[in-house]
VEXSE-505055 format. One record per residue (C-alpha): residue number from 1; x, z, y. Coordinates in steps of 0.25 Angstrom, whole numbers, padded with zeros to 4 digits. Layout:
N
+-----+-------+-------+-------+
: pos :  east :    up : north :
+-----+-------+-------+-------+
: NUM :     X :     Z :     Y :
...
+-----+-------+-------+-------+
This chain:
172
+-----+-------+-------+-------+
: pos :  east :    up : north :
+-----+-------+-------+-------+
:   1 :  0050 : -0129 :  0217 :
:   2 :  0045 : -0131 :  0204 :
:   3 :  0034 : -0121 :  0198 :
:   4 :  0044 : -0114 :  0187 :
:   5 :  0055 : -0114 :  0198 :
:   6 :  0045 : -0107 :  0208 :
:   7 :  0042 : -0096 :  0197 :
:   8 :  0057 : -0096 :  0192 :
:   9 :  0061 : -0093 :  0205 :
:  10 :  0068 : -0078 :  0208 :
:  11 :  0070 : -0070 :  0220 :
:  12 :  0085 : -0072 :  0217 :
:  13 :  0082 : -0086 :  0219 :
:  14 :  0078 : -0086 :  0233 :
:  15 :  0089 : -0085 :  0245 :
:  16 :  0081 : -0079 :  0256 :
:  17 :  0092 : -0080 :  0265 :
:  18 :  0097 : -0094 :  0261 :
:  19 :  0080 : -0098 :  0262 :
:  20 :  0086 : -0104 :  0247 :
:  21 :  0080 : -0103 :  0231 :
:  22 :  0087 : -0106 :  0220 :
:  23 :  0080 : -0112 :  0208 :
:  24 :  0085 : -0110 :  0196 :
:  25 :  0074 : -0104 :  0186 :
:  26 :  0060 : -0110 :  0182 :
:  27 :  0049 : -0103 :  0177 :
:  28 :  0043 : -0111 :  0164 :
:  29 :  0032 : -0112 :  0155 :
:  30 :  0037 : -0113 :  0140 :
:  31 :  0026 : -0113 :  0130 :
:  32 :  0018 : -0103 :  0138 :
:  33 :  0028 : -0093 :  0141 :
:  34 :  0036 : -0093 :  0155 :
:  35 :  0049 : -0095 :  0155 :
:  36 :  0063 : -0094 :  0165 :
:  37 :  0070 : -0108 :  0164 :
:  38 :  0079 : -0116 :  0172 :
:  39 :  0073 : -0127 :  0180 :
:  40 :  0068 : -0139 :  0178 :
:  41 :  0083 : -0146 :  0180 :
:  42 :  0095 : -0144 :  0186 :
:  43 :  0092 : -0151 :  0199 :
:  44 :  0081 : -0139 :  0197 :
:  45 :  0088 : -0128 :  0199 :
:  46 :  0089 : -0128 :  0215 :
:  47 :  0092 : -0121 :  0230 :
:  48 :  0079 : -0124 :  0237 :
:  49 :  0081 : -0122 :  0252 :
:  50 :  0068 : -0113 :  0258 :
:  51 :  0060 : -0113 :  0271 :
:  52 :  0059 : -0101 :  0279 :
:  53 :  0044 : -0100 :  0276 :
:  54 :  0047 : -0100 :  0261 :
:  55 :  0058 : -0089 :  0262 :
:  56 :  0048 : -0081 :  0271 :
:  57 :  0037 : -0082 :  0260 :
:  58 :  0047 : -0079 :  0249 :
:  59 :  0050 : -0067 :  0256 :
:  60 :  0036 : -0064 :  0259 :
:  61 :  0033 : -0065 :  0243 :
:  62 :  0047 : -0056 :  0241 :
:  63 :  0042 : -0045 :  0247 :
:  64 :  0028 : -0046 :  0241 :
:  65 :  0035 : -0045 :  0229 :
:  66 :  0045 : -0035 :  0231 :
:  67 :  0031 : -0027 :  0236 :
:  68 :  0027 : -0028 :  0223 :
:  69 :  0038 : -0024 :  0215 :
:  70 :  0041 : -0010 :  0224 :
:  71 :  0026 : -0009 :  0221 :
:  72 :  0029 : -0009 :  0208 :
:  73 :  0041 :  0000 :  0210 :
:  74 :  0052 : -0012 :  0206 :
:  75 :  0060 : -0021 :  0214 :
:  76 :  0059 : -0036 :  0217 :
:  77 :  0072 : -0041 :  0208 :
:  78 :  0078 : -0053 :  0211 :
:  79 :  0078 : -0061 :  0200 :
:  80 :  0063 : -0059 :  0198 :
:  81 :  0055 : -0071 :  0201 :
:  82 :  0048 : -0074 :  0215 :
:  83 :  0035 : -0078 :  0208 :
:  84 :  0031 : -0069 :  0197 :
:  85 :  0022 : -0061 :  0191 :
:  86 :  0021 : -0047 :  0196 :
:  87 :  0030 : -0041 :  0185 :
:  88 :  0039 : -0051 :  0188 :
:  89 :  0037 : -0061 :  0175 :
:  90 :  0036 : -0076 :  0178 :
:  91 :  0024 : -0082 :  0183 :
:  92 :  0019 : -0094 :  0172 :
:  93 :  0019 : -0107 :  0178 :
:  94 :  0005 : -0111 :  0173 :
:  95 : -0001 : -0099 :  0181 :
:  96 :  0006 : -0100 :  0193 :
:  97 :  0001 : -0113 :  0193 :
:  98 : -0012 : -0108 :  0193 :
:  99 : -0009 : -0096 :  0204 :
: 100 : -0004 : -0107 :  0214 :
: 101 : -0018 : -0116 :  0210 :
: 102 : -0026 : -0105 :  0214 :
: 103 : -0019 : -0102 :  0226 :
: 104 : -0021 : -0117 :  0231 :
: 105 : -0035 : -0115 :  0228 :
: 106 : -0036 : -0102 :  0236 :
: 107 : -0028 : -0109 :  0247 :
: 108 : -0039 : -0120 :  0249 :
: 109 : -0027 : -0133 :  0249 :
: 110 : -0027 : -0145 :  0239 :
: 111 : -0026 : -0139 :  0225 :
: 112 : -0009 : -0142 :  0222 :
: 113 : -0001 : -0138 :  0213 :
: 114 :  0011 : -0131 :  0214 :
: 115 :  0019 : -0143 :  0210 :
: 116 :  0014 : -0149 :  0221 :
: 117 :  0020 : -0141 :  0230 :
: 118 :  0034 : -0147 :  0226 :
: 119 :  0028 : -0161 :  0228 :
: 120 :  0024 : -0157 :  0242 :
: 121 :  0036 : -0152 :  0245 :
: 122 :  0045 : -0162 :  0242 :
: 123 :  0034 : -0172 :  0250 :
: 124 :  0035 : -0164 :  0261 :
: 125 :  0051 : -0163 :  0260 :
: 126 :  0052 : -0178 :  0259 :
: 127 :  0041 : -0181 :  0268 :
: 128 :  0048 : -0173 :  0279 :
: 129 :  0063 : -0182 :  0275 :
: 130 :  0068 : -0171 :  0267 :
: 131 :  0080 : -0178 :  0261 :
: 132 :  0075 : -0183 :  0246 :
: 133 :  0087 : -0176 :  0239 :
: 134 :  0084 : -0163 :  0245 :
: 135 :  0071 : -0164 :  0243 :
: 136 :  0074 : -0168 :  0229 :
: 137 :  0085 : -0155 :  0228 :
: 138 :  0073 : -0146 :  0232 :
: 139 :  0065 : -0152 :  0221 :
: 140 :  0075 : -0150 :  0210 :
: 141 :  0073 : -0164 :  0208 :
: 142 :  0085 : -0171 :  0198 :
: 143 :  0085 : -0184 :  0208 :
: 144 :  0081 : -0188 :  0221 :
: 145 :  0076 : -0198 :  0215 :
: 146 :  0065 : -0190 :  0206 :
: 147 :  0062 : -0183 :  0221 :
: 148 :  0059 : -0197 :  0229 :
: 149 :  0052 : -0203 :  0216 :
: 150 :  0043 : -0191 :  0215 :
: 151 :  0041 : -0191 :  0229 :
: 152 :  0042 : -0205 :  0234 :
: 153 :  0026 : -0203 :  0241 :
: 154 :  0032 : -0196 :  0251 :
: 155 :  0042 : -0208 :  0256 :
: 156 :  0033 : -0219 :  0258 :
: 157 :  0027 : -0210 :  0271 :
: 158 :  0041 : -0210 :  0275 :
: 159 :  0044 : -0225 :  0275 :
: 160 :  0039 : -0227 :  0290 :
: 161 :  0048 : -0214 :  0295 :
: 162 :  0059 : -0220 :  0288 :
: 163 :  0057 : -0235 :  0294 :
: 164 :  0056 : -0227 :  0307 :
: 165 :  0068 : -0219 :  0306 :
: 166 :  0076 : -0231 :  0301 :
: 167 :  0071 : -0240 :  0313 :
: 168 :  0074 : -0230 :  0324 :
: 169 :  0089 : -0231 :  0319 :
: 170 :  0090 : -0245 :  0320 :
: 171 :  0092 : -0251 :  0335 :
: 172 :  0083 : -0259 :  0343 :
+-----+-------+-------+-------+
């Protein structure tokens, strides 16, 4: 996902059960201010299928959550967003740029930035013979085309498994 699709996203937007999101908000930066806005296209707004590791870690952070607000003598709502500020308000893109910085600096990996996070994804997802259009579905991308273009390091490495897989078809 996107940065503002990340810290748009709702806890209505999550299917637990389907191990599903929905995009359909964005979180954006207009002259300073943070705003709720659509996606970036239409292509943008998106199910995204989820692991069971992801679901168990948005589960985990639901509950820290929900901790918080009975500490607070509130209720988790479901249209309040997963990545917020403690009362609740929108987190700026710019600063949760710089949370996720620190945090990689903390971890002692290769500095990254969060963007990068959707390059490796889509490397990995291709790298591993995810079929381009649905990598390029979970990317919100307009085209395939805009998916291989962007990511078309990734097939040269998959040239010899390819002239492998073909040959083995074919008889002796």
């Amino acid at each position: 996902m996107r940065r503002g699709e990340v810290l748009g996203l709702r806890w209505c937007d999550v299917d637990f059960d389907g191990r599903q999101l929905s995009v359909v908000q964005c979180v954006i930066e207009v002259a300073h201010a943070v705003r709720i806005g659509p996606p970036k296209s239409e292509r943008s707004r998106r199910m995204i299928a989820l692991d069971a590791k992801t679901i168990a870690v948005l589960t985990e952070h639901r509950r820290a959550e929900e901790g918080k607000r009975r500490g607070q003598g509130a209720k988790l709502a479901l249209d309040e967003l997963v990545f917020a500020h403690d009362d609740g308000s929108p987190l700026h893109p710019g600063c949760f740029s710089q949370i996720f910085g620190r945090r990689v600096a903390a971890a002692a990996v290769p500095r990254i930035r969060f963007h990068d996070l959707r390059h490796t994804h889509a490397t990995l997802a291709l790298r591993a013979h995810v079929h381009p259009k649905i990598v390029s579905e979970r990317l919100g991308h307009s085209t395939v085309a805009i998916t291989l273009d962007t990511y078309s390091h990734c097939i040269p490495s998959m040239q010899r498994e390819a002239a492998e897989a073909i040959g083995a078809l074919l008889p002796n």
